[in-house]
C-alpha positions as CSV (number, residue, x, y, z in Angstrom):
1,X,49.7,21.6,181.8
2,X,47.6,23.3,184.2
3,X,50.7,25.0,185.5
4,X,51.7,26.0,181.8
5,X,48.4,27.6,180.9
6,X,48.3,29.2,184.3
7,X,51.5,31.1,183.3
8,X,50.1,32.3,179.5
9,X,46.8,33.3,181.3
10,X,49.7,35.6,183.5
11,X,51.3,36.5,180.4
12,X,48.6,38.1,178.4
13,X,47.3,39.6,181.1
14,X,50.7,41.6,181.9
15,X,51.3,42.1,178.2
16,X,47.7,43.6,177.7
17,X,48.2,45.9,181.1
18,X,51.9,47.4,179.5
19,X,50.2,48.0,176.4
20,X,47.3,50.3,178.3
21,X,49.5,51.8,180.2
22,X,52.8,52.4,177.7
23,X,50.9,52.8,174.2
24,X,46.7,53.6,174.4
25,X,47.0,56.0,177.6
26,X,49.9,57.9,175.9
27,X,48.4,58.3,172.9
28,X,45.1,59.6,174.8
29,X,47.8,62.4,176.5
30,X,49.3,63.0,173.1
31,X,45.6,63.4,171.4
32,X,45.1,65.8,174.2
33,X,48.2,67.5,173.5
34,X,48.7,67.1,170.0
35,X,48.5,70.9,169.2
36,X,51.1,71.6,171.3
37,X,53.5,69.1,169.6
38,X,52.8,69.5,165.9
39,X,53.4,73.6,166.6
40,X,56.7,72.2,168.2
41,X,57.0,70.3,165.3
42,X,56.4,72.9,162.6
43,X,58.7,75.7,164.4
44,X,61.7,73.3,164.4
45,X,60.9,72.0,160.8
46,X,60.7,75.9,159.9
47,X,64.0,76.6,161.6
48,X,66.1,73.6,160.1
49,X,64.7,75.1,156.4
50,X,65.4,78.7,157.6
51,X,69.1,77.8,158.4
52,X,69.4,75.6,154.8
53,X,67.9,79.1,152.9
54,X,70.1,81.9,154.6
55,X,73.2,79.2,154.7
56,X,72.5,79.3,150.9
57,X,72.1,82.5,150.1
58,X,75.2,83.8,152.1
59,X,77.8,80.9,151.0
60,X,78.0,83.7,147.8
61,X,79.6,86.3,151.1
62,X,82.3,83.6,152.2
63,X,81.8,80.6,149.5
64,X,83.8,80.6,146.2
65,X,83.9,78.8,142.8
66,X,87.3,77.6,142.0
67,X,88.2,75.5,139.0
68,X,90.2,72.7,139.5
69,X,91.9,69.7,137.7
70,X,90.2,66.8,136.1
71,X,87.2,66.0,133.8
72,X,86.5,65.8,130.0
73,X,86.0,68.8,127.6
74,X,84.1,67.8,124.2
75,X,84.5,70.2,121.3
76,X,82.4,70.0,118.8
77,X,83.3,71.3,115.2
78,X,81.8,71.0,111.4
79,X,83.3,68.7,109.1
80,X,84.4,65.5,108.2
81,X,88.3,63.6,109.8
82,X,90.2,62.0,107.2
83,X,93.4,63.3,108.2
84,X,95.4,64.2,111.4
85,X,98.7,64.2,109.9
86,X,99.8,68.3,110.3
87,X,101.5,68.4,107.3
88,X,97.9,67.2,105.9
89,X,95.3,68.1,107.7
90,X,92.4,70.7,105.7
91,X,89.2,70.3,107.3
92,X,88.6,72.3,110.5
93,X,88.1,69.0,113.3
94,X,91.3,68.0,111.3
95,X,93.1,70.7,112.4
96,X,91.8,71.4,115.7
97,X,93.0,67.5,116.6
98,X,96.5,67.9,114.5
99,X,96.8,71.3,116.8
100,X,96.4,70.0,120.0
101,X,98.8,66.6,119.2
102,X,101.1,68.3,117.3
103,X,103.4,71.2,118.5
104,X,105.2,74.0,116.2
105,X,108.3,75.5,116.6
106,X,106.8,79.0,117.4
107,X,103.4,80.0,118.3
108,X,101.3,83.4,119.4
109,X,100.7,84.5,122.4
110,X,97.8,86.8,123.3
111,X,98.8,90.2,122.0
112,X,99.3,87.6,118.8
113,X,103.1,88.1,119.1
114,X,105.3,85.7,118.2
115,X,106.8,83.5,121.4
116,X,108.3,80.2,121.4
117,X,106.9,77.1,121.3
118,X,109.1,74.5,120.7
119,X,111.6,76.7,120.3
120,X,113.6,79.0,122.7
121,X,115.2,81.3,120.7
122,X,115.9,82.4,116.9
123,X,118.4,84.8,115.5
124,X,118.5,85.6,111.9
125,X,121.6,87.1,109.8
126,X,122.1,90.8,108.4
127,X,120.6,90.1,105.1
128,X,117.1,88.4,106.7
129,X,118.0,85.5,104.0
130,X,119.4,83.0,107.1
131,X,117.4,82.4,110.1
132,X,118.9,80.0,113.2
133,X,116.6,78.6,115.6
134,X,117.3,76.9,118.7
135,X,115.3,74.3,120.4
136,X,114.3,74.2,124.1
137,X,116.3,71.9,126.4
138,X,115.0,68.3,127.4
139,X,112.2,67.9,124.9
140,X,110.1,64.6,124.3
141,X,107.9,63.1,122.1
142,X,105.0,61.3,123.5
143,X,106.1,57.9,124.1
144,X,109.1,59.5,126.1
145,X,111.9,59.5,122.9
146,X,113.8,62.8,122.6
147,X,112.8,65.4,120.4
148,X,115.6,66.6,118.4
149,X,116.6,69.1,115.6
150,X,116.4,65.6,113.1
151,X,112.5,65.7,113.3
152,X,112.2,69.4,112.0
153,X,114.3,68.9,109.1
154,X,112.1,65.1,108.8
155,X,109.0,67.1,108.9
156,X,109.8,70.3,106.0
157,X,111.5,67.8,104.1
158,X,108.6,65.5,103.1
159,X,106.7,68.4,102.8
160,X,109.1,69.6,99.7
161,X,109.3,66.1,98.5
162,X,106.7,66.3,95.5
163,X,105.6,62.6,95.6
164,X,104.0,63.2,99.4
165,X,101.5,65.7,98.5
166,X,101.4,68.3,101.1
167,X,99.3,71.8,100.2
168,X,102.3,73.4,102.1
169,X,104.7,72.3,99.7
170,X,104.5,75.5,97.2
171,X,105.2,77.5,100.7
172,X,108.0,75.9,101.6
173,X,109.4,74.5,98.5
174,X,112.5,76.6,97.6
175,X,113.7,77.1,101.7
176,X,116.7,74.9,102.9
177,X,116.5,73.3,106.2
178,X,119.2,71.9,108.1
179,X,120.2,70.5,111.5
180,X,124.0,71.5,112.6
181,X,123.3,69.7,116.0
182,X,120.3,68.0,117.9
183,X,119.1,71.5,119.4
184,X,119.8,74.0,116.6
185,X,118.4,74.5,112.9
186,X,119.2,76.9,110.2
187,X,116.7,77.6,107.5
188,X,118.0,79.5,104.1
189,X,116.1,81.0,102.1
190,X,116.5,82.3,98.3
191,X,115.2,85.7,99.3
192,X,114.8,88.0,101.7
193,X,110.9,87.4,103.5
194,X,109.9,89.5,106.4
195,X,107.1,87.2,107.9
196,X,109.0,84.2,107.5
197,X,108.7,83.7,111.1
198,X,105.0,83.7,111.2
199,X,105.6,80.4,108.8
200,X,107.2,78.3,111.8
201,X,103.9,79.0,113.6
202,X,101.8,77.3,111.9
203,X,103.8,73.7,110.9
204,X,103.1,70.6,113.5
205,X,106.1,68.7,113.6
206,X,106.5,65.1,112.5
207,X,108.0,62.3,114.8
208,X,111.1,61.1,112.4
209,X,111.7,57.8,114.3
210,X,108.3,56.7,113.9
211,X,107.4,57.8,109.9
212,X,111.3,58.0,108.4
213,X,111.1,54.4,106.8
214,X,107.7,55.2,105.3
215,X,108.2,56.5,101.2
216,X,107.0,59.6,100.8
217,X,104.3,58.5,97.8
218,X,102.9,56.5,100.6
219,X,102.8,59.3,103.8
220,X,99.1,60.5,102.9
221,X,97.9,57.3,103.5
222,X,99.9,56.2,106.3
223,X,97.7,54.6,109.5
224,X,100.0,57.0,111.5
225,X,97.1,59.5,109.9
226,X,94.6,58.3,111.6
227,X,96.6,57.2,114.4
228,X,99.0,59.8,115.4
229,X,100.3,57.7,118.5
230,X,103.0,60.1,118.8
231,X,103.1,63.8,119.1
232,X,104.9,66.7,120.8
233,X,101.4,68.6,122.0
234,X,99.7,69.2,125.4
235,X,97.5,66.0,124.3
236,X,98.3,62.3,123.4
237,X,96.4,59.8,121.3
238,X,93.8,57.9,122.7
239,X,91.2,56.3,120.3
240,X,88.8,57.8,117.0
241,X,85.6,56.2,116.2
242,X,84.1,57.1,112.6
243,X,81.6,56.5,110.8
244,X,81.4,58.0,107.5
245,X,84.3,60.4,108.1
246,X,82.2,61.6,111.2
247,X,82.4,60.6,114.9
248,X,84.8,61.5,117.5
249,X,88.1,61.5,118.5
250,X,89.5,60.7,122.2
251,X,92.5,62.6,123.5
252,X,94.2,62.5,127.0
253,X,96.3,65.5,129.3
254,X,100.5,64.6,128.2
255,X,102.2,65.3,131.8
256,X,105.2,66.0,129.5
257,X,104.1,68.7,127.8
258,X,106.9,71.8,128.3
259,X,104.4,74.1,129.4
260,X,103.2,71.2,132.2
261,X,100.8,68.8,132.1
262,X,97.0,69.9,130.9
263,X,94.6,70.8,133.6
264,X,91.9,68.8,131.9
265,X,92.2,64.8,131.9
266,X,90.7,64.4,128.7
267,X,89.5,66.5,125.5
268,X,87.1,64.6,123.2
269,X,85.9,66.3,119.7
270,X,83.0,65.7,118.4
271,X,82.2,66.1,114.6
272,X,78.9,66.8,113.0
273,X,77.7,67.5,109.2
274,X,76.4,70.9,110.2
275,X,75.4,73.8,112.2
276,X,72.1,72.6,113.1
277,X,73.7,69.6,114.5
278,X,76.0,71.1,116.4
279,X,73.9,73.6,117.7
280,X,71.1,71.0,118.7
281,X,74.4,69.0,120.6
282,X,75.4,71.5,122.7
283,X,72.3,72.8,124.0
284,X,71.2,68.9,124.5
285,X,74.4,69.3,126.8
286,X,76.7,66.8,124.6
287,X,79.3,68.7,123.9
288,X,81.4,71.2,126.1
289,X,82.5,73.9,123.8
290,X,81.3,74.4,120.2
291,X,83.3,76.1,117.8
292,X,83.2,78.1,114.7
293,X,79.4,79.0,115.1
294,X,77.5,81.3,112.7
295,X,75.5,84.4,113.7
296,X,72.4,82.7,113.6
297,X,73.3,80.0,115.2
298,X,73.4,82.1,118.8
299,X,70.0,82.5,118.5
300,X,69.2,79.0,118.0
301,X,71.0,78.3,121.9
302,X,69.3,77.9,125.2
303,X,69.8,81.0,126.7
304,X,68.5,78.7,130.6
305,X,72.3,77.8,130.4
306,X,74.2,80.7,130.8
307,X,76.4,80.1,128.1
308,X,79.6,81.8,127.5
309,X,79.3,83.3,123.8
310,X,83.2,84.3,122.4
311,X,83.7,86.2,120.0
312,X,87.0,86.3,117.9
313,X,88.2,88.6,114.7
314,X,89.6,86.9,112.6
315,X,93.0,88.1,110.1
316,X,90.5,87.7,107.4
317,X,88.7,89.4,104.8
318,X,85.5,88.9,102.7
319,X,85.6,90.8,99.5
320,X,83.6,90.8,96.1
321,X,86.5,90.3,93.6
322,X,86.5,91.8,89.8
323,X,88.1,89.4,87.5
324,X,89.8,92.5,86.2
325,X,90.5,89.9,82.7
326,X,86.8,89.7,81.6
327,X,84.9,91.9,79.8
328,X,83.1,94.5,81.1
329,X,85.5,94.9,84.2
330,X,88.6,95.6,82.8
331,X,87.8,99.8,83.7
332,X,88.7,100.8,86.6
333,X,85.8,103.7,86.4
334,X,83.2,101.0,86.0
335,X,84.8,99.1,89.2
336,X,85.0,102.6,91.1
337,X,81.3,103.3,90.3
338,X,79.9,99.5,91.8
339,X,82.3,100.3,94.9
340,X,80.1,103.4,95.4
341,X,77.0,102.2,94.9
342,X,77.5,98.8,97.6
343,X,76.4,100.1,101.1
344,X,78.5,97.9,103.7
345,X,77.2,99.3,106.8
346,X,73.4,97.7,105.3
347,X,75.6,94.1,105.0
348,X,76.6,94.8,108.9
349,X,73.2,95.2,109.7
350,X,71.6,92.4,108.1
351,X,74.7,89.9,109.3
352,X,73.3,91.4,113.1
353,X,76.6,93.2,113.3
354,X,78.3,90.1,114.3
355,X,81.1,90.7,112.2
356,X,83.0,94.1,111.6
357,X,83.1,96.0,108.7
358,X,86.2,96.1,106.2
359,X,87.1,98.6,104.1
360,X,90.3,97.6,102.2
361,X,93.1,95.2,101.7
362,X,95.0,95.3,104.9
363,X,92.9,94.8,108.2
364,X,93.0,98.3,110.9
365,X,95.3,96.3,113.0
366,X,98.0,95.4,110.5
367,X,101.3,97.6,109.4
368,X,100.8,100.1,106.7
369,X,96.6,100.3,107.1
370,X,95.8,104.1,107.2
371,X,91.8,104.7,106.9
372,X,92.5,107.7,104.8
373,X,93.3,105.8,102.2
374,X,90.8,102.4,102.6
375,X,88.5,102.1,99.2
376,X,85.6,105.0,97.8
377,X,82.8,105.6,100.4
378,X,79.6,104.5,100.2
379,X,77.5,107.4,98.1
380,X,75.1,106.0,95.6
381,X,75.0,110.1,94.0
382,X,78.5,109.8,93.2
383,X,78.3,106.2,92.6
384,X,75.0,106.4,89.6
385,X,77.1,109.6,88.0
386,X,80.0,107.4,87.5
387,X,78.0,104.8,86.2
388,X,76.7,107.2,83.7
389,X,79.9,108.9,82.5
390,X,81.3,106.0,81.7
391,X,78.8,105.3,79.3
392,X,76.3,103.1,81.2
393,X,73.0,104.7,81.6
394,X,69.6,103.9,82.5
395,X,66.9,103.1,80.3
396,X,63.5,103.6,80.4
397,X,63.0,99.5,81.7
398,X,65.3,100.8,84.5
399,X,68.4,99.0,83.2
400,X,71.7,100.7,83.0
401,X,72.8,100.2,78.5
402,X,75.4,100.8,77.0
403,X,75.3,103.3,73.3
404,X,75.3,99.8,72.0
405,X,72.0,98.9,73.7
406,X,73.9,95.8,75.8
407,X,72.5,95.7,79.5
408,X,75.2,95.9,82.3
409,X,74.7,92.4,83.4
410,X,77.0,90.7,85.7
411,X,77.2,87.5,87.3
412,X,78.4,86.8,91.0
413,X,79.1,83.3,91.9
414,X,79.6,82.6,95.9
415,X,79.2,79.3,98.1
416,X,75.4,78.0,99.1
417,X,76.6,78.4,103.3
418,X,77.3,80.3,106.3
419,X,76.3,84.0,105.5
420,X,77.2,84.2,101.8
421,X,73.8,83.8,99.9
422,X,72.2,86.8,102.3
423,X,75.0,88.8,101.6
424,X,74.9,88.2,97.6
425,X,71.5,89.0,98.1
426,X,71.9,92.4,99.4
427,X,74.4,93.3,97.3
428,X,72.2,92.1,94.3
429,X,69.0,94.5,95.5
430,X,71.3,97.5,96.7
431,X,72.6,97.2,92.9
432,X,69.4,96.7,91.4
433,X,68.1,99.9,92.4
434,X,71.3,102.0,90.5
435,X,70.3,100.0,87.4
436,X,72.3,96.9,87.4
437,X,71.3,93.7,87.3
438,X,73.2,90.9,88.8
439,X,73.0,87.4,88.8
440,X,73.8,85.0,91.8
441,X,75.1,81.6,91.7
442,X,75.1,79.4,94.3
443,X,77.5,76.4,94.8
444,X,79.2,74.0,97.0
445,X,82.0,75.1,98.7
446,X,84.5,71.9,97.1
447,X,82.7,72.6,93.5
448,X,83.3,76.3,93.9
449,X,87.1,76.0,94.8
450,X,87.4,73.5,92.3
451,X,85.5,74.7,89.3
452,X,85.2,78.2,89.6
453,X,88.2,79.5,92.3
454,X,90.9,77.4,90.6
455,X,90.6,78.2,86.9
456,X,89.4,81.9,87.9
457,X,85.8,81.3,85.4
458,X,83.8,84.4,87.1
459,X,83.4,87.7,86.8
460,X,82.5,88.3,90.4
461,X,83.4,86.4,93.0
462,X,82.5,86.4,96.8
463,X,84.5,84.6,99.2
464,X,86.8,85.3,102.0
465,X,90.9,85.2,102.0
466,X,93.1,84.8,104.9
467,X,95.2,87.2,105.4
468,X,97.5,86.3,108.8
469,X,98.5,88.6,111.3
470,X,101.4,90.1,109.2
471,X,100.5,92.4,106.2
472,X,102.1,90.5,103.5
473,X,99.7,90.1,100.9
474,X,101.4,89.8,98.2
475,X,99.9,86.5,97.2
476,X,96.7,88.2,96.7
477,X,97.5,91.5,94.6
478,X,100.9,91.1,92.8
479,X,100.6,90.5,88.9
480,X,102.5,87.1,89.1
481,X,99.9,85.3,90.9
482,X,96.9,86.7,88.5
483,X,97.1,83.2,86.6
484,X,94.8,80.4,86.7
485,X,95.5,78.6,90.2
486,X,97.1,82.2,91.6
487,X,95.7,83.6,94.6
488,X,95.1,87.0,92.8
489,X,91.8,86.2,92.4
490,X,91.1,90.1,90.6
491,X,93.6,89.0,87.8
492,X,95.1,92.3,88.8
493,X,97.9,94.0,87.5
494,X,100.0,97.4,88.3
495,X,103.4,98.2,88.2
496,X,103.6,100.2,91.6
497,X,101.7,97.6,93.3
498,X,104.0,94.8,92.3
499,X,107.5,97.3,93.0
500,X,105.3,98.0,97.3
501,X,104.4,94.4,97.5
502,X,107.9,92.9,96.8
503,X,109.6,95.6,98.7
504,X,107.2,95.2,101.8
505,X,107.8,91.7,102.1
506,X,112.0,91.7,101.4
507,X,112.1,94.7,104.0
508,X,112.5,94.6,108.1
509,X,112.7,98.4,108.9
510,X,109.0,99.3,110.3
511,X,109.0,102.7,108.9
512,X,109.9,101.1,105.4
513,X,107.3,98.8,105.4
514,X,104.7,101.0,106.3
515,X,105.4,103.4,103.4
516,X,105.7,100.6,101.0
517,X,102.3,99.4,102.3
518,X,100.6,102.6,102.5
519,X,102.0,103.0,98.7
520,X,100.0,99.9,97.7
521,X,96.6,100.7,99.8
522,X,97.3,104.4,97.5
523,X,97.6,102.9,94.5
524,X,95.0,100.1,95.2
525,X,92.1,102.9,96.0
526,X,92.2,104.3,92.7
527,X,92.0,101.1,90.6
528,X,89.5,99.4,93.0
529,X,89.9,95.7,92.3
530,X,88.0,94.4,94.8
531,X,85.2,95.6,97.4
532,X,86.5,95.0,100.8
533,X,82.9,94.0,102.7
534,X,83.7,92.9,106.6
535,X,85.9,91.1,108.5
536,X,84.7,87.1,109.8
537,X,84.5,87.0,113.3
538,X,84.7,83.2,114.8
539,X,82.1,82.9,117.5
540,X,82.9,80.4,120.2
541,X,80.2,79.1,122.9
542,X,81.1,76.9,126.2
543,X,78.9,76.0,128.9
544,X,79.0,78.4,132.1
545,X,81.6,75.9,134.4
546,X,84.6,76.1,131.3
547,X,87.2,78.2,132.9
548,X,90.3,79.2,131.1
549,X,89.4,80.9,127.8
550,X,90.0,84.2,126.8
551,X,88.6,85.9,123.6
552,X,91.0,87.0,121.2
553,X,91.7,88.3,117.6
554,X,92.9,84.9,116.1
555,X,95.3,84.6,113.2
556,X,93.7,81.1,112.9
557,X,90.5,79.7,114.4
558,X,92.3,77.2,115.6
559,X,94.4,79.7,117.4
560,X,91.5,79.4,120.2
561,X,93.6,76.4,122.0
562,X,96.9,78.5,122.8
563,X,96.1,78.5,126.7
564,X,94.4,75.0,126.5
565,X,96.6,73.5,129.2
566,X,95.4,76.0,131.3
567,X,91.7,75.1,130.8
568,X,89.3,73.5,133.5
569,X,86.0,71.8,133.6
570,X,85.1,71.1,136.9
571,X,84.5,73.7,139.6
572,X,84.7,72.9,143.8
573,X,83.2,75.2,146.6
574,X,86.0,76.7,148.9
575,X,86.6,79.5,151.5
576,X,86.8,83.4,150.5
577,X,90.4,84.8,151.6
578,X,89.6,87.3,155.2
């Protein structure tokens, strides 16, 4: 024991001696030298964050941003999903989805020329009445089954069929399709129609061997809606979750596509009931891209983001229509006179020149426009002496009578969104001050299609018409389609403009067309059916790492995905070329 204790006693006594000599007389040396050290310190810290700083601010001399494969883009668009079927789909998520599952025999490229899409190539005969279209080589549906020649004439066929429903049905309706062989179709038509083509654009086709078996009474509401497992586009099926017709919709990259296989993995879109909600989304960093914004709505962004803001012309046209059938509109010098007196250029401004002005019934970049012959200029002298010539003057209340004593009232009726009440607006004050009054009503944009576009019951109406990329327009201003349910939504009615509009259409020499359409814009000037006010501009927004977009005039907003397989999400630092 004495032995044992001894050796602790030892113990201690060393252990106390290395801990003076290794630990309390170094740290006297380093209290004496501490200055020295922490300076050492501080330089080296200094150095080591100089480094991180100038490696930083020089890796934009020899470091690069380059997109690359992979990730999830989420769109998100206004309105409700009820139905993906192409031959179906209305709303504008509906469309965007059908779009990217669905692919159409031709489609435009960025000059908005027509290019194949599923087709490769397309002939048509002397009298423009047959046109034979050949598919591409090798094509596939999504769940690896050959796409054939059978699915096109599938897919026109139950739209012609009257039981299924389909709003393309009146289009289409009168045209033969058939399928010689399993790459080649022939479509015949009863007529003579020069932007038939432009029609095979804008058709998704159907899978046959998955919806053939299903009666055409029963297509609409088919799960397959809902469900599109099978498609032909850059994008397959994944899932949808709704609620109340809003949600989202998953899709996923198809590595068969013809044009190869997407850059992005996935593309989710993501529905809301309106702007504000989309608006507060994306800058809450939910949502990728978002589509189909208004003017206003830019303002509303967060500009710490550095968003990309698109803008897009659209081949459309807002116009204040005279329903040329109702009383007291049916003068073309009273029409003439409120063209004079409405000042587009003050609509420009208050829409903060986000959209273009229009001045007539074919856009500047479609055949046949010629300025020199676009609708009367804006004077409000030459404008209030028309007014009074033809009988309407102004009274000492400041309201434009008739000898009769009857008040040039009119009534305007336009949809409660987007910019159309400030427009109406402006139009009702620039009028007021020439001595007519005008009253504005507001609706819904399914009551005003329904109750006041369909049976034509207006005198005025605002809205605006889409007009595609080719200048056929016949649907809007020939006499046979001023009826109720027509798309002539003056009610107007002349002879020349009926012969220039048939002849346009049933024509394929360009120098013909152009003097059949110039004839029309001629004869259109002097009757003035219609104000032509400005041309809608879609405005697209993505955050600052989308890659792969380019901004475009778009025959269809939808028309935004054309390069979509080329679009990236996801970015990666790599070496500047020497």
């Amino acid at each position: 024991m004495r032995v044992t204790r001894k050796s602790v006693e030892q113990a201690q006594s060393q252990m106390g001696e290395q801990l003076d000599k290794h630990v309390v007389r170094r740290w006297q040396k380093f209290i004496d030298v501490q200055r020295f050290v922490l300076g050492w310190l501080v330089l080296i810290g200094l150095l080591i964050a100089g480094v991180l700083v100038q490696s930083r601010s020089l890796a934009g001399y020899y470091l690069a941003k380059e997109p690359i494969r992979g990730g999830t883009y989420t769109e998100g668009v206004v309105g409700k999903i009820a139905n993906l079927n192409p031959i179906f789909a209305g709303t504008s998520p509906e469309r965007t989805i059908s779009s990217l599952l669905f692919e159409s025999l031709l489609r435009y490229n960025e000059d908005n020329e027509l290019i194949g899409a599923l087709a490769t190539s397309w002939t048509a005969n002397r009298e423009q009445t047959v046109y034979t279209v050949k598919l591409r080589p090798d094509l596939t549906w999504h769940d690896g089954r050959p796409l054939t020649s059978q699915d096109v004439v599938f897919t026109f066929e139950s739209i012609q069929h009257p039981d299924t429903g389909s709003p393309l049905n009146q289009s289409w309706r009168d045209i033969k399709v058939e399928a010689p062989d399993p790459a080649t179709l022939v479509f015949t038509l009863p007529n003579p129609f020069s932007p038939f083509l432009h029609s095979l654009a804008r058709v998704g086709i159907l899978p046959s061997h998955v919806l053939d078996q299903v009666e055409p009474k029963e297509l609409r509401t088919h799960p397959f809606n809902l469900q599109p497992l099978v498609g032909s586009g850059p994008f397959t099926f994944s899932n949808i979750s709704l609620e109340q017709d809003y949600g989202q919709v998953r899709l996923t990259g198809y590595n068969g596509y013809y044009l190869g296989a997407p850059k992005l993995d996935e593309i989710i879109v993501q529905t809301y009931a309106d702007h504000e909600q989309l608006v507060s989304a994306f800058n809450g960093g939910s949502v990728t891209g978002a589509t189909n914004l208004q003017a206003g709505d830019i303002e509303q962004l967060d500009d710490s983001r550095r968003n990309q803001v698109h803008t897009n012309p659209l081949y459309n046209n807002v116009m204040l229509f005279f329903n040329n059938s109702r009383a007291p509109l049916g003068g073309k010098d009273l029409r003439r006179a409120l063209v004079q007196i409405t000042d587009q250029k003050a609509i420009f401004n208050l829409l903060a020149r986000a959209f273009s002005v229009s001045d007539a019934p074919l856009l500047p970049d479609q055949l046949g426009y010629k300025q020199s012959l676009s609708q009367l200029q804006y004077d409000v002298a030459a404008g209030t002496k028309a007014l009074d010539k033809s009988g309407w003057k102004v009274t000492q209340d400041g309201v434009r009578r008739n000898a009769k004593g009857q008040p040039l009232e009119l009534t305007l009726i336009t949809q409660n969104s987007d910019e159309y009440p400030l427009v109406a607006e402006e139009i009702q004050r620039q009028w007021h001050e020439a001595g007519v009054q005008l009253k504005l009503e507001f609706v819904s944009p399914a009551n005003l299609q329904q109750d006041w576009i369909q049976p034509h019951a207006y005198q005025l109406l605002l809205i605006g018409i889409d007009q595609g990329v080719d200048s056929d327009v016949f649907v809007y201003w020939h006499s046979s389609q001023a009826r109720v349910g027509g798309f002539n939504l003056s009610e107007y009615k002349n002879a020349l403009v009926d012969t220039a509009l048939e002849s346009g259409r049933t024509r394929q020499d360009r120098r013909l067309r152009i003097a059949k359409y110039e004839a029309f814009m001629r004869q259109w000037r002097q009757d003035a059916p219609a104000i032509a006010l400005y041309r809608p501009t879609s405005i697209y927004v993505q955050v600052s790492s989308a890659a792969g977009y380019r901004a475009q005039r778009l025959a269809d907003p939808v028309d935004r995905f054309l390069g979509v397989s080329n679009w990236t999400i996801l970015k990666t630092q790599v070496p500047k070329p020497l």
